[in-house]
mmCIF file of the C-alpha atoms, coordinates in Angstrom:
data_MODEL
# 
_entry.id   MODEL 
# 
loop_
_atom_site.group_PDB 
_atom_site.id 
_atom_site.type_symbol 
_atom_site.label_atom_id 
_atom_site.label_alt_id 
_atom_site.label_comp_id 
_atom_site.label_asym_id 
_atom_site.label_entity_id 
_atom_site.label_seq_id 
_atom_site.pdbx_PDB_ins_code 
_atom_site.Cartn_x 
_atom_site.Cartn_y 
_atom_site.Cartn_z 
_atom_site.occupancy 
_atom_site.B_iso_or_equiv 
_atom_site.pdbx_formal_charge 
_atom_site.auth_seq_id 
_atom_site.auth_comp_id 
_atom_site.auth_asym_id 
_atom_site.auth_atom_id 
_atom_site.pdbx_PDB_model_num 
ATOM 1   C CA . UNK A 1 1   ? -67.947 28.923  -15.345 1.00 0.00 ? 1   UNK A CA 1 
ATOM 2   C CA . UNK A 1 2   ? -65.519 27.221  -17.774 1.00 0.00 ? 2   UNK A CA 1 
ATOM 3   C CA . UNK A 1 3   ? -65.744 23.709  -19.368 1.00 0.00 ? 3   UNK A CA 1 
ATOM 4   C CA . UNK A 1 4   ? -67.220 22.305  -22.305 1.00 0.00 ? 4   UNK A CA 1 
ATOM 5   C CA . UNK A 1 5   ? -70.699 20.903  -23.299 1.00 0.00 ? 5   UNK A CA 1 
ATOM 6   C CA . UNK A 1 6   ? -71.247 17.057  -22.085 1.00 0.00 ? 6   UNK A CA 1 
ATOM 7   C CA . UNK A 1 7   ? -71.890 15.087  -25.334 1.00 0.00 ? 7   UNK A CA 1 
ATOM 8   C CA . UNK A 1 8   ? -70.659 17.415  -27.888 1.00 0.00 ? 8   UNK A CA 1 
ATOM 9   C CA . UNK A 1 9   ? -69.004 15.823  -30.842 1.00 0.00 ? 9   UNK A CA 1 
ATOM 10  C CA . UNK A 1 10  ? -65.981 18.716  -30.358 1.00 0.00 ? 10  UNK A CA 1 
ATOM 11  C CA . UNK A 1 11  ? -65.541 18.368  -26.549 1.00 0.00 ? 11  UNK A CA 1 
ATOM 12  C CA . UNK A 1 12  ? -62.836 15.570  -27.191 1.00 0.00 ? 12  UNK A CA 1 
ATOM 13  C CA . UNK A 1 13  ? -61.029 17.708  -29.683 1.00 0.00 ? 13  UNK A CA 1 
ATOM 14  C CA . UNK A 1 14  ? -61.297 20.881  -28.087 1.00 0.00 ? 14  UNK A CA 1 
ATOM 15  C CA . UNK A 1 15  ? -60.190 19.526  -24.472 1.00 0.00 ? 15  UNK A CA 1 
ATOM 16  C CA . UNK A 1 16  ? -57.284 17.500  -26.139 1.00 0.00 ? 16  UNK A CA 1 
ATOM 17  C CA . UNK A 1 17  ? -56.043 20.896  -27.888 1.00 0.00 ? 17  UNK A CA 1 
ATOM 18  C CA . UNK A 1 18  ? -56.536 22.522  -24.444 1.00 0.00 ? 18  UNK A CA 1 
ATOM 19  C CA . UNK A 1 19  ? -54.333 19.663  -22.360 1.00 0.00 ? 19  UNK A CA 1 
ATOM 20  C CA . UNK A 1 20  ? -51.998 19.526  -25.410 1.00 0.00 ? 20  UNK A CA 1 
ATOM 21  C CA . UNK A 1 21  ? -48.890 20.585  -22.784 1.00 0.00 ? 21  UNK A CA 1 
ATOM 22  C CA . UNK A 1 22  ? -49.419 18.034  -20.155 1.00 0.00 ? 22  UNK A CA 1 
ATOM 23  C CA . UNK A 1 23  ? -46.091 17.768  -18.285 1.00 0.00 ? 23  UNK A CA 1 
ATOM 24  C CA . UNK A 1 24  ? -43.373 15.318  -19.139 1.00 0.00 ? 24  UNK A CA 1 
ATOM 25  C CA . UNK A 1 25  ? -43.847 12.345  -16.031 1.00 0.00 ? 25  UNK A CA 1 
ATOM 26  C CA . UNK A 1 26  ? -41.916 9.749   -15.178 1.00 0.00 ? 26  UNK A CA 1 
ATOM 27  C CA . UNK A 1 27  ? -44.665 7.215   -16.579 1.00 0.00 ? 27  UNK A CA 1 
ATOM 28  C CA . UNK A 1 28  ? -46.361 6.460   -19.935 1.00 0.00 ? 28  UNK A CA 1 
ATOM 29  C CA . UNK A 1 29  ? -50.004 8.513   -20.255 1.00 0.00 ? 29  UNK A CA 1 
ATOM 30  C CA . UNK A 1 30  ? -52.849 7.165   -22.259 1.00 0.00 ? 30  UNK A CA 1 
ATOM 31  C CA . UNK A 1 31  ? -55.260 9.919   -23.322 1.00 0.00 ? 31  UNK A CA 1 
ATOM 32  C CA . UNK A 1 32  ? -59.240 9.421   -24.249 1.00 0.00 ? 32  UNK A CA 1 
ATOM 33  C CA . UNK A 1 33  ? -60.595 12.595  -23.910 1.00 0.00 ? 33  UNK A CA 1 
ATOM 34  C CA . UNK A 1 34  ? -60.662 13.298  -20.189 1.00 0.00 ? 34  UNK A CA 1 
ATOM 35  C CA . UNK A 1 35  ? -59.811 10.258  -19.372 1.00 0.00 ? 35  UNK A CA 1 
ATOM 36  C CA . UNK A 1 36  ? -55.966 9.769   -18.205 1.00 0.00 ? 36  UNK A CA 1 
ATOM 37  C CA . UNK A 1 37  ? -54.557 6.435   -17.490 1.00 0.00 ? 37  UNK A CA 1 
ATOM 38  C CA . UNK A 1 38  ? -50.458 6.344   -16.149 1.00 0.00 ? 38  UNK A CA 1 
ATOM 39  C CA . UNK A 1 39  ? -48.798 3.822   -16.359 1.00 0.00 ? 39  UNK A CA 1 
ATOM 40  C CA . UNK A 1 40  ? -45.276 2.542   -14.973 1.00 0.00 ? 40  UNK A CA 1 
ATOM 41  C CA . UNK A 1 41  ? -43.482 -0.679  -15.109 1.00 0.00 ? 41  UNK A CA 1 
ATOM 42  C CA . UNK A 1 42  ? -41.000 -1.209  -12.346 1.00 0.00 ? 42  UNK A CA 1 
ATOM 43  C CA . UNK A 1 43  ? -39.345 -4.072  -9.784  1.00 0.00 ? 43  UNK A CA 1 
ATOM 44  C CA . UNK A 1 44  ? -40.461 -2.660  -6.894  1.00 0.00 ? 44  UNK A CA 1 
ATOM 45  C CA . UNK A 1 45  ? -43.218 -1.373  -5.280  1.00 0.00 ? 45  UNK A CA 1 
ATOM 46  C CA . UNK A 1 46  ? -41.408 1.382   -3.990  1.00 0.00 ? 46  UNK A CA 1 
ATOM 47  C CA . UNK A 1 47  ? -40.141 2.618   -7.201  1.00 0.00 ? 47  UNK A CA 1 
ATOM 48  C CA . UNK A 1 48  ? -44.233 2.228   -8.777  1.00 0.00 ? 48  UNK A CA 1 
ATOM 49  C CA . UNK A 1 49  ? -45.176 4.297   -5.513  1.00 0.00 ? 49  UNK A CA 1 
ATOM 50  C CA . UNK A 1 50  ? -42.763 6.806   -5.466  1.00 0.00 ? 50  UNK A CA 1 
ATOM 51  C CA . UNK A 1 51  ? -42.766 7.629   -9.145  1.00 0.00 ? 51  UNK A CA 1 
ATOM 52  C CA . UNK A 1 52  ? -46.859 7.721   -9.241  1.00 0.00 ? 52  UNK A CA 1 
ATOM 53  C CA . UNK A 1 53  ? -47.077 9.980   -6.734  1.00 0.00 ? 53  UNK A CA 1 
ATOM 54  C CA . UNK A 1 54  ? -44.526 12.489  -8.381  1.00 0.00 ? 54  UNK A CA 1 
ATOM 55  C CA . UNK A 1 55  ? -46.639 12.230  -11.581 1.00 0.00 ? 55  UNK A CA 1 
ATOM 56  C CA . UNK A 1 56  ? -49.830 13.556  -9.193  1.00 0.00 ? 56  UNK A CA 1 
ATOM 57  C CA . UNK A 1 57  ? -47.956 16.130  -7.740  1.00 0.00 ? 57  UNK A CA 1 
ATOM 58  C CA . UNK A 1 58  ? -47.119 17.314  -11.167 1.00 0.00 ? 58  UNK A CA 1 
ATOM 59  C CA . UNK A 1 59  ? -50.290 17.057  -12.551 1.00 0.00 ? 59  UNK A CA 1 
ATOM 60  C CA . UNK A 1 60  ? -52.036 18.906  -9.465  1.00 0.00 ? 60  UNK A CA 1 
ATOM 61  C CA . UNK A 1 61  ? -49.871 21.521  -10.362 1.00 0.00 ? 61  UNK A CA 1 
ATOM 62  C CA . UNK A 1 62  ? -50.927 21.350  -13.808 1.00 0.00 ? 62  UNK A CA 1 
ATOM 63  C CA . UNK A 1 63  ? -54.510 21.403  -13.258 1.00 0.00 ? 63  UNK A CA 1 
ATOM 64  C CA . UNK A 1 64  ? -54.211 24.406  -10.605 1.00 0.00 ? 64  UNK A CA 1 
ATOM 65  C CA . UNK A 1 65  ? -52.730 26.599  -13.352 1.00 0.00 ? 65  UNK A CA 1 
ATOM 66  C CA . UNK A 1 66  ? -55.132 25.909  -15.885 1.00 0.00 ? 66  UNK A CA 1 
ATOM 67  C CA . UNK A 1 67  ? -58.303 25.635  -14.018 1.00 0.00 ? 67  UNK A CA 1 
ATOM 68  C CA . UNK A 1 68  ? -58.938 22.208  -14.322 1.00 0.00 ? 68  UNK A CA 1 
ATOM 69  C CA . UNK A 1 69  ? -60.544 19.634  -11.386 1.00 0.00 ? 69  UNK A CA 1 
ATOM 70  C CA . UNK A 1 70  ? -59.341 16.515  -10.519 1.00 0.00 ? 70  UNK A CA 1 
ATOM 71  C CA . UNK A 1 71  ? -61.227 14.109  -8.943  1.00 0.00 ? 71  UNK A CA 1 
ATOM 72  C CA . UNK A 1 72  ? -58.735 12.167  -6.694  1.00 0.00 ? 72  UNK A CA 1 
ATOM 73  C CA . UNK A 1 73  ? -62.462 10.153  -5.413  1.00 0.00 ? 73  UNK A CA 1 
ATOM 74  C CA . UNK A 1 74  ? -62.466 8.632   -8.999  1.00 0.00 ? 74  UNK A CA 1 
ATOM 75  C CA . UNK A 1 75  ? -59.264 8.121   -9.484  1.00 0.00 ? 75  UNK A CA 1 
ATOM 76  C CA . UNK A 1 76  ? -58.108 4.581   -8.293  1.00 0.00 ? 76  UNK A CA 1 
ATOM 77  C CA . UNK A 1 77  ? -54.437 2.499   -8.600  1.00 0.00 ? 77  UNK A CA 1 
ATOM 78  C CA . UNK A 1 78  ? -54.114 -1.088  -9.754  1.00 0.00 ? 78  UNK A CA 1 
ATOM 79  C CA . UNK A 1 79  ? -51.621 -3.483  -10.207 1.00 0.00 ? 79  UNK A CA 1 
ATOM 80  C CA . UNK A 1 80  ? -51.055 -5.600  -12.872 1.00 0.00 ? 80  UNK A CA 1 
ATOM 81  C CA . UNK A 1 81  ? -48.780 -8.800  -12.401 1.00 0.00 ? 81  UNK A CA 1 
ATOM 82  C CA . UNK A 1 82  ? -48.478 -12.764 -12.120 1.00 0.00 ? 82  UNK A CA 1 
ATOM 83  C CA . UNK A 1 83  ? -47.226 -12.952 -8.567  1.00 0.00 ? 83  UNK A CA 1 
ATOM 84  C CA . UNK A 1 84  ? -49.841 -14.372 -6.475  1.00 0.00 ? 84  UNK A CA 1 
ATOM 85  C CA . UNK A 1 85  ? -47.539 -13.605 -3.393  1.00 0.00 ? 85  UNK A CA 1 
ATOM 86  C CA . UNK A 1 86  ? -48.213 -9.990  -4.010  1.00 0.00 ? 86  UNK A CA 1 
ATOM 87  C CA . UNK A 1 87  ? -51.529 -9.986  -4.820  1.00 0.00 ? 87  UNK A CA 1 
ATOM 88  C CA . UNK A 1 88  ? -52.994 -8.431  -2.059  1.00 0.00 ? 88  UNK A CA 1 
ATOM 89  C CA . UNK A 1 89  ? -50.779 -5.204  -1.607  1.00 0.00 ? 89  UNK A CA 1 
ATOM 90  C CA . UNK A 1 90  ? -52.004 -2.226  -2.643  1.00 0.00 ? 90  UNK A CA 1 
ATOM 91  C CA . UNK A 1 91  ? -50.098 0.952   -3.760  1.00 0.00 ? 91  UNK A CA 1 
ATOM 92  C CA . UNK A 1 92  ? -49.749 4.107   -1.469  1.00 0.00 ? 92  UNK A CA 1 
ATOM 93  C CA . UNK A 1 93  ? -50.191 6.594   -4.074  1.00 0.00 ? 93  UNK A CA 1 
ATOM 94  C CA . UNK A 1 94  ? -51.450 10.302  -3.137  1.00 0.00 ? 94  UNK A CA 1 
ATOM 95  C CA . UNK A 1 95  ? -52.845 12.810  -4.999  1.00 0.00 ? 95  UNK A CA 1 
ATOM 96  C CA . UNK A 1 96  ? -53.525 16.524  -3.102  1.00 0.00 ? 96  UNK A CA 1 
ATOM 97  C CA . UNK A 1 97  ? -52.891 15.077  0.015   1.00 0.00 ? 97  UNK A CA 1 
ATOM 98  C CA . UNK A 1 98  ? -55.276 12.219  -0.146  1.00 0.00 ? 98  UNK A CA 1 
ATOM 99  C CA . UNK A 1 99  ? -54.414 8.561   -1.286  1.00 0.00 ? 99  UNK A CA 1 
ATOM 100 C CA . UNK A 1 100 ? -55.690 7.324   -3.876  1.00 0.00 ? 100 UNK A CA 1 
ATOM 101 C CA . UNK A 1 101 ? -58.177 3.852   -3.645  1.00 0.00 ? 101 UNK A CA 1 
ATOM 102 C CA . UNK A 1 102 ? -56.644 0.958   -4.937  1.00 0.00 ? 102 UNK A CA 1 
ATOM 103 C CA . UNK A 1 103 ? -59.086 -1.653  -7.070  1.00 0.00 ? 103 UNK A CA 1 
ATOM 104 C CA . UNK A 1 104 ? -57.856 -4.672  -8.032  1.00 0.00 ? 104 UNK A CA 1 
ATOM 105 C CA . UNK A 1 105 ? -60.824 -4.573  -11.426 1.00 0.00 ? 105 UNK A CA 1 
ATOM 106 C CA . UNK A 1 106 ? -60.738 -1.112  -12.724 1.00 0.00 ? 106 UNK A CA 1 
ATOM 107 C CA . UNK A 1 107 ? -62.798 -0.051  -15.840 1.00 0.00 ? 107 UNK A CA 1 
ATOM 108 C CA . UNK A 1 108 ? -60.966 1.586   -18.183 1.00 0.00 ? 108 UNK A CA 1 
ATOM 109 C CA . UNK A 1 109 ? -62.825 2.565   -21.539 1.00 0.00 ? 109 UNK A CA 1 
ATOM 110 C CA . UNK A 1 110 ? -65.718 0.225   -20.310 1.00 0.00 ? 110 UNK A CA 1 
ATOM 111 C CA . UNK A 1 111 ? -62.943 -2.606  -20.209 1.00 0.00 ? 111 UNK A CA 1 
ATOM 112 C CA . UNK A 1 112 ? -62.830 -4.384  -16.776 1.00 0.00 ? 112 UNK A CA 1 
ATOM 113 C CA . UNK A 1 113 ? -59.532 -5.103  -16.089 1.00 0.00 ? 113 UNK A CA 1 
ATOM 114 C CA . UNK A 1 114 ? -57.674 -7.857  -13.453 1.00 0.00 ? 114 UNK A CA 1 
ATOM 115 C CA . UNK A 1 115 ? -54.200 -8.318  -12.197 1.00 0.00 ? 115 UNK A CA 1 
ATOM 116 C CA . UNK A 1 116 ? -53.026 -10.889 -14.630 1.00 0.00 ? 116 UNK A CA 1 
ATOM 117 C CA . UNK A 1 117 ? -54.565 -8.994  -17.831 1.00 0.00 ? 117 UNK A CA 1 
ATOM 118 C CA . UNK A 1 118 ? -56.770 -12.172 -18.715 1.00 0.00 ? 118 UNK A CA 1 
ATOM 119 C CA . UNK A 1 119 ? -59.827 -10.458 -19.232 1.00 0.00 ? 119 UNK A CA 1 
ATOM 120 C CA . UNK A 1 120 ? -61.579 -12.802 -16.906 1.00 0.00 ? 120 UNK A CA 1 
ATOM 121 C CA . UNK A 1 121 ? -63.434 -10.312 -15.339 1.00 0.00 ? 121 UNK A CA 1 
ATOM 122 C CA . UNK A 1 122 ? -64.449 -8.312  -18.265 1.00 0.00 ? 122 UNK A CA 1 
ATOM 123 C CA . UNK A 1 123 ? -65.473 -11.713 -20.140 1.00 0.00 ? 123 UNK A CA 1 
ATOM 124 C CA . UNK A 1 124 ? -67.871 -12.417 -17.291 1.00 0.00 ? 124 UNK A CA 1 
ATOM 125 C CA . UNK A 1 125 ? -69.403 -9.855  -17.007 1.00 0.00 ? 125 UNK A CA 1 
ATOM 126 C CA . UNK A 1 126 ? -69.894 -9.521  -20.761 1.00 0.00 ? 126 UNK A CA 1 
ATOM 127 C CA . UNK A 1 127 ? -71.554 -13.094 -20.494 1.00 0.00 ? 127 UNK A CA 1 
ATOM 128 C CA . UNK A 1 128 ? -73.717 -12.421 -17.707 1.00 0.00 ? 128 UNK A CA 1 
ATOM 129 C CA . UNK A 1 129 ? -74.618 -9.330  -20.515 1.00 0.00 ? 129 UNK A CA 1 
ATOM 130 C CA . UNK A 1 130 ? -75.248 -11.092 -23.213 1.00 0.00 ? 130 UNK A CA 1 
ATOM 131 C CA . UNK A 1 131 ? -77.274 -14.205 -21.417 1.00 0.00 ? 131 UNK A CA 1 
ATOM 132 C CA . UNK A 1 132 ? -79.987 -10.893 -20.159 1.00 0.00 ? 132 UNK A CA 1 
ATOM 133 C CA . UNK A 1 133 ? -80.040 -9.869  -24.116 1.00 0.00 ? 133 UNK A CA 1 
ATOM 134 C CA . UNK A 1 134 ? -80.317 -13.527 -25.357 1.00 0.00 ? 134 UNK A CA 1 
ATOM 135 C CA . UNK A 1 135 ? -83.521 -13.678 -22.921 1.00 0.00 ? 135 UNK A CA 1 
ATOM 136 C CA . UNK A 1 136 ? -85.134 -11.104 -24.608 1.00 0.00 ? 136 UNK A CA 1 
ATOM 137 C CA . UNK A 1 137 ? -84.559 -12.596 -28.007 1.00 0.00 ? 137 UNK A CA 1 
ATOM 138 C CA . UNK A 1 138 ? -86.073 -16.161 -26.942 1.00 0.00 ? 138 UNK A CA 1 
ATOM 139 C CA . UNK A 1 139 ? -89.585 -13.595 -25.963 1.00 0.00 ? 139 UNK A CA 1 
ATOM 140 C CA . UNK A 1 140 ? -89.042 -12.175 -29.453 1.00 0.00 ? 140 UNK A CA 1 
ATOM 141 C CA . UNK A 1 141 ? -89.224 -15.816 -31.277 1.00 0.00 ? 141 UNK A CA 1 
ATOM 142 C CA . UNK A 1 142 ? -90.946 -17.412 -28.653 1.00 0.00 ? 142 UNK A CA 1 
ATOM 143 C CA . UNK A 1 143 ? -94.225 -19.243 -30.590 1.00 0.00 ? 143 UNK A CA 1 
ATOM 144 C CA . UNK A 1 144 ? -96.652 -16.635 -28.560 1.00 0.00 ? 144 UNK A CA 1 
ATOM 145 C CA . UNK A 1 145 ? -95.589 -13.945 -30.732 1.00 0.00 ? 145 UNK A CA 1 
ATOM 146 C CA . UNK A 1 146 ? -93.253 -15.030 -33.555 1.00 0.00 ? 146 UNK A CA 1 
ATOM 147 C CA . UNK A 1 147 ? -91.381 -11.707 -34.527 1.00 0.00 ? 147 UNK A CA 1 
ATOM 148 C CA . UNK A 1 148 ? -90.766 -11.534 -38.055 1.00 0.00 ? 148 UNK A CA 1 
ATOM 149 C CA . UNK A 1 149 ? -86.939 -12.297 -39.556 1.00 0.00 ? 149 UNK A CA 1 
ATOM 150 C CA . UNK A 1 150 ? -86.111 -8.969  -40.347 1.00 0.00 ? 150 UNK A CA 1 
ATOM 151 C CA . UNK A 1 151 ? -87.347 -8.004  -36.215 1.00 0.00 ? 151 UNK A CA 1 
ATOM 152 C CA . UNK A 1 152 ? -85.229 -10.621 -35.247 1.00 0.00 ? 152 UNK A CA 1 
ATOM 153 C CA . UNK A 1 153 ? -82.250 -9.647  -36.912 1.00 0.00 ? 153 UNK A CA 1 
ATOM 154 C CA . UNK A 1 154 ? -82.216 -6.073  -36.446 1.00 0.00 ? 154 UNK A CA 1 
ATOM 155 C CA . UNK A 1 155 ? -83.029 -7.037  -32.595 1.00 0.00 ? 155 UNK A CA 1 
ATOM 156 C CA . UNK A 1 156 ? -79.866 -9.482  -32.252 1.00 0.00 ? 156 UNK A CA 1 
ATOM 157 C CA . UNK A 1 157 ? -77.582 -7.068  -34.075 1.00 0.00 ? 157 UNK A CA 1 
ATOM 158 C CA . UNK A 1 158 ? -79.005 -3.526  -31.806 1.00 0.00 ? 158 UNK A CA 1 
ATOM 159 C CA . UNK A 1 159 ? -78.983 -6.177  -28.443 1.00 0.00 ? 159 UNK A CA 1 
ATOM 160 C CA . UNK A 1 160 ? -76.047 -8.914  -28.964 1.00 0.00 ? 160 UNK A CA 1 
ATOM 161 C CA . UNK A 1 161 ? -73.777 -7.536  -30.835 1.00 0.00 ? 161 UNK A CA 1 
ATOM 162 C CA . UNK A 1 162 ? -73.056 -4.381  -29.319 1.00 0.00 ? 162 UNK A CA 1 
ATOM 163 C CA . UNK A 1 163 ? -72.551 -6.439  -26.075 1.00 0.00 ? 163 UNK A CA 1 
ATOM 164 C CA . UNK A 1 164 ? -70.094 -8.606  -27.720 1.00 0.00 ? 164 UNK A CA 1 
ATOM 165 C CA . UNK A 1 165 ? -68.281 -5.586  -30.028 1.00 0.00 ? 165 UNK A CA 1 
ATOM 166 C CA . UNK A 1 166 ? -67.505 -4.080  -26.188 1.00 0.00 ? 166 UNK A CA 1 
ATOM 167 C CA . UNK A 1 167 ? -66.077 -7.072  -24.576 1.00 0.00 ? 167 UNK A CA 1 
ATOM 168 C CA . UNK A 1 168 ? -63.164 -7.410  -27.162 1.00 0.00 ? 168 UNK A CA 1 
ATOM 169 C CA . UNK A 1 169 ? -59.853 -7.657  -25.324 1.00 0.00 ? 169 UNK A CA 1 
ATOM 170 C CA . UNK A 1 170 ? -56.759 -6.138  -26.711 1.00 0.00 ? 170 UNK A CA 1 
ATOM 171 C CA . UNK A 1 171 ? -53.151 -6.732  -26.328 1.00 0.00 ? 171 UNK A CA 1 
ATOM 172 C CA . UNK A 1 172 ? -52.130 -4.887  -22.857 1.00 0.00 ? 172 UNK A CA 1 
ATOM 173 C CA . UNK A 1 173 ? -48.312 -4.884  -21.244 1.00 0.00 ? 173 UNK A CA 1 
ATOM 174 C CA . UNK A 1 174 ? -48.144 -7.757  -19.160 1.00 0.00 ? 174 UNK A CA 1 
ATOM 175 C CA . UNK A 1 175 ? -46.522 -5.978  -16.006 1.00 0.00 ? 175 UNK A CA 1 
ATOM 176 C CA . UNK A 1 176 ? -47.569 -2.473  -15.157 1.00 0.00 ? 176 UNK A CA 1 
ATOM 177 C CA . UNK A 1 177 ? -49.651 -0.165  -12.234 1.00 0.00 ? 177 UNK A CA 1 
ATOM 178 C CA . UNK A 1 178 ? -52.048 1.762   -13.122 1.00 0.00 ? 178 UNK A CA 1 
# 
């Protein structure tokens, strides 16, 4: 058996120092622990196809040689652009023989993304969130029971603003596949 402990405050460290010598690919990586996000901006579908599918043939061979698993079930392609005449095609991507699923809303980092990088999605969801926690707090200071201010507060900040601190959108490239 090889791996390392779920949870552990070193896992991230210690896998990063053991995937240190990822192969070069002809897309951009973003690493979070075990999570690996490529990322290629092109014209053509074609070119996104042909180039993402290189990447998984080089990173199949990576993983072989160092005993890792990838999990081509999990791992999805997505699209990211502003032309609504394309907006149903999906990349053919394959990774060990199998193609990948496409999904037009992945979650990356607990971030819900969309095609046009608007954060719609994300934002929605967050809402739909945040109106379940704001519930809660209306029982909390509801005139049956009356929590105290200092329950109040330290309930808003543990159930509202955690919500909120996740749905934060950064800055993303506007055209890229995923």
């Amino acid at each position: 058996m090889n791996g390392l402990p779920q949870g552990s405050v070193l896992s991230p460290t210690l896998f990063n120092l053991y995937t240190n010598d990822l192969p070069v690919t002809g897309s951009l990586k973003f690493i979070y622990a075990d999570d690996i996000c490529w990322t290629k901006q092109a014209q053509r579908y074609s070119e996104l196809e042909c180039c993402l599918s290189l990447d998984m043939v080089h990173m199949a061979s990576y993983c072989r040689l160092w005993r890792l698993k990838p999990s081509p079930m999990k791992t999805v392609t997505s699209v990211f652009h502003l032309l609504n005449t394309s907006a149903a095609r999906e990349l053919r991507v394959h990774m060990e023989g199998q193609q990948l699923l496409h999904d037009p809303n992945p979650v990356y980092l607990g971030m819900t993304l969309d095609r046009t990088l608007s954060c719609r999605q994300h934002l929605t969801k967050t809402a739909g969130k945040l109106q379940s926690q704001n519930n809660l707090m209306m029982k909390l200071a509801g005139p049956c029971w009356g929590a105290n201010a200092n329950t109040l507060r330290s309930s808003a900040l543990a159930l509202c603003y955690s919500v909120w601190q996740n749905a934060q959108c950064g800055n993303v490239p506007r055209m890229s596949a995923l």
